[in-house]
N, C-alpha and C positions, 0 to 999 in steps of 0.2 A: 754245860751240855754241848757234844760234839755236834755237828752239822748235820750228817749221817743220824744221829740218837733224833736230830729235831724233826730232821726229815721221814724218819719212821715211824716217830710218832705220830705227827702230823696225817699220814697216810692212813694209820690204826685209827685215831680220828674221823677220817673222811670215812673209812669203811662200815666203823658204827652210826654215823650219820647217816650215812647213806641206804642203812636197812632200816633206820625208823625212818627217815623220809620217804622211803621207796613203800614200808607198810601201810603210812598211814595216807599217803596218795594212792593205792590200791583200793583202801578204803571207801575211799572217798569217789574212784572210779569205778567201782562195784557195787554202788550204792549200800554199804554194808548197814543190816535195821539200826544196829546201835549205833553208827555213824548218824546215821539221816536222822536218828532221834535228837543225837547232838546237835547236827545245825539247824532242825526245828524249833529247839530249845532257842538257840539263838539267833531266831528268826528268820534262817536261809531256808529256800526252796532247794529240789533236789537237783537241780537242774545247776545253780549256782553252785552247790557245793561241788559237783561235777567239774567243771570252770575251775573252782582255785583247785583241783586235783590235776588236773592239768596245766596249770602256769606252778604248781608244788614237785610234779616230774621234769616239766622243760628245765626248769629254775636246779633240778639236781642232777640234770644229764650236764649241762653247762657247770655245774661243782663241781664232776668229778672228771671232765677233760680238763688237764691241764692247761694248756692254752689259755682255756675259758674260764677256768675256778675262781678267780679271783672276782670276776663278773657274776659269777654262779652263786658263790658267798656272798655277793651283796643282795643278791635279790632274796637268797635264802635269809636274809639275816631282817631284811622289812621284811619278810614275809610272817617268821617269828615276831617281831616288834607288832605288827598285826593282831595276829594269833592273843598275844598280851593285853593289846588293846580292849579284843571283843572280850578276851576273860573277865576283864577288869570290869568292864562296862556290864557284865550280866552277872557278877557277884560270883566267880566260881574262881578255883584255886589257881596260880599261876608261877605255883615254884616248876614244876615238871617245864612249862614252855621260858620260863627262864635259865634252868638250866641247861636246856637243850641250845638256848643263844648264847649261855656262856663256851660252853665248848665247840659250840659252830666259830666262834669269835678264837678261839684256841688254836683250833685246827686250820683255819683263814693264816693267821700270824706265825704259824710254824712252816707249812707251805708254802707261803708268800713273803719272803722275810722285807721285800722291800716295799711291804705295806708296813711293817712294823718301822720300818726308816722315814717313812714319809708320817706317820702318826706322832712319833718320838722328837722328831729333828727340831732342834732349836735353831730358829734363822732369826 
């Protein structure tokens, strides 16, 4: 795959990320019922789930400047390991927030190739 193909890709990545993160932090900052029902379910107040909707948008304005993506993809990426966490711990499904870390992990490694050098590199 050319440079250019990775680098496009990587971009169409970010961009579909960036509209489920950007939704579901909306959610979460509008107190949306069926949102609040979720983090009642697992035990947050509205006020908390408020709070990760805002460290869930900082954490994807920092994705998607360049400069900062790479910074932005880590924090997005515990964020999801999180997300997994609480799923795990309250008995609910966790393929949707694993898939969404596998191609956050995708779109990090096609945009930043010199994180895939420093993952890879045998010293």
């Amino acid at each position: 795959m050319s440079q250019k193909a990775m680098n496009i890709t990587g971009w169409v990545l970010t961009i579909v990320l960036a509209l489920l993160f950007a939704m579901s932090a909306f959610m979460k900052l509008g107190l949306n019922e069926t949102a609040v029902q979720q983090a009642a379910a697992a035990g947050m107040d509205a006020a908390t789930y408020r709070i990760i909707g805002v460290v869930e948008i900082l954490s994807l304005l920092l994705f998607l400047v360049p400069r900062t993506g790479l910074l932005g993809a880590l924090l997005l990426i515990a964020y999801m390991g999180g997300a997994i966490a609480t799923h795990l711990q309250h008995q609910q499904p966790i393929a949707m927030a694993v898939a969404v870390q596998v191609v956050l992990w995708i779109a990090t490694l096609l945009r930043h190739p010199e994180l895939k050098q420093r993952l890879v590199a045998a010293k």
